[in-house]
N, C-alpha and C positions, 0 to 999 in steps of 0.2 A: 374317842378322838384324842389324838397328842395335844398338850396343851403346851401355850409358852413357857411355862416352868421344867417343863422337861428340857426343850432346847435349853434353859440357860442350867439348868442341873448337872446335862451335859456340856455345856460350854464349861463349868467350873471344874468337873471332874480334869481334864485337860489342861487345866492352869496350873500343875502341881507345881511347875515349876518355878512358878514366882513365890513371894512371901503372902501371909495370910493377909495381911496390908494391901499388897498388892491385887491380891487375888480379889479381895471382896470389892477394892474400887473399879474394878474390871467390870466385873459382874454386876454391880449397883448402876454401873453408868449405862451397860447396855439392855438389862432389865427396863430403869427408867426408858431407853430411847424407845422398846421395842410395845410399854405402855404407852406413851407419851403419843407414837404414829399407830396404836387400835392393833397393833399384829395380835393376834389372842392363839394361833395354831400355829404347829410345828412349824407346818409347813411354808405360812406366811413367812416365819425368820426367816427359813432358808431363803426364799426368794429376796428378803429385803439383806440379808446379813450374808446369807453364802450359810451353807452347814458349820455346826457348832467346831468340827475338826478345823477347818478352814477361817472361822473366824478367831480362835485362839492360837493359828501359828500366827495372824498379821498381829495377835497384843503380843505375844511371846516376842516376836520380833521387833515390833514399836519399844517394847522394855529393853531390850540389849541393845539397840542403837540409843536409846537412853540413857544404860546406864555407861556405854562410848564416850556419848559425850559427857557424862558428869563430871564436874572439875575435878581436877589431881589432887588427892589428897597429901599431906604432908609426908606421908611415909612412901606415897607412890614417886613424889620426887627423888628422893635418896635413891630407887629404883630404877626410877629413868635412864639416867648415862649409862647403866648398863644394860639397859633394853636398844636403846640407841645402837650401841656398840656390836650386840648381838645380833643385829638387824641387818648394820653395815655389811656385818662379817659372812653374814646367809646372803645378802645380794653379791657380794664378791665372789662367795664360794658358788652360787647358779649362773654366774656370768662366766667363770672358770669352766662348769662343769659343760657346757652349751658346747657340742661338735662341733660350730664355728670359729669358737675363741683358741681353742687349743691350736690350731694350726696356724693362725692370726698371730698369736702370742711368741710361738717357735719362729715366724717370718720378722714379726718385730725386734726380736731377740740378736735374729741374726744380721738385719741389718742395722741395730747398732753397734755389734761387734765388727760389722765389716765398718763402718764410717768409723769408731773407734780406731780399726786398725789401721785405713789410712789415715787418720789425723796424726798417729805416734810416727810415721815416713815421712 
């Protein structure tokens, strides 16, 4: 019989991606939960957790929306206005590139050169 130390052996193997810090509070907390509620087989996590695959992309993911919002550190501000900048400059350049805007832009175009020309008559 699979025991719950496998499911969470397997949950860990799958966390490579965070830090060892990371990894082991991951793992401790759902260990705890999976003693704490009697699951003792495999089987039982999957049904209370979802398979070990499936419950390590929601921590994988719970960690990168975390580490989103962690406040900006001092060296990310000097970084910012040009992340900014480079942001403005990719939504102008998708709004440009859109089959809509180019003909939109050329009719704009033209008719302020036509009101230009007659305001100079």
């Amino acid at each position: 019989m699979i025991r719950m130390n496998d499911y969470i052996e397997e949950f860990r193997a799958l966390l490579g991606q965070l830090s060892p810090e990371e990894r082991d509070e991951a793992v401790d907390f759902y260990r705890e939960y999976l003693q704490d509620g009697s699951y003792e087989t495999y089987d039982d996590c999957i049904r209370e957790l979802g398979t070990p695959h499936q419950l390590a992309r929601k921590v994988l993911a719970d960690y990168s929306i975390r580490t989103l919002e962690a406040p900006v550190s001092q060296q990310s501000r000097k970084q910012q206005p040009k992340n900014d900048v480079k942001t403005i400059w990719l939504i102008v350049l998708a709004i440009l590139s859109t089959p809509v805007t180019i003909p939109l832009a050329l009719g704009i175009a033209g008719l302020s050169i036509g009101v230009f020309a007659a305001a100079l008559e």
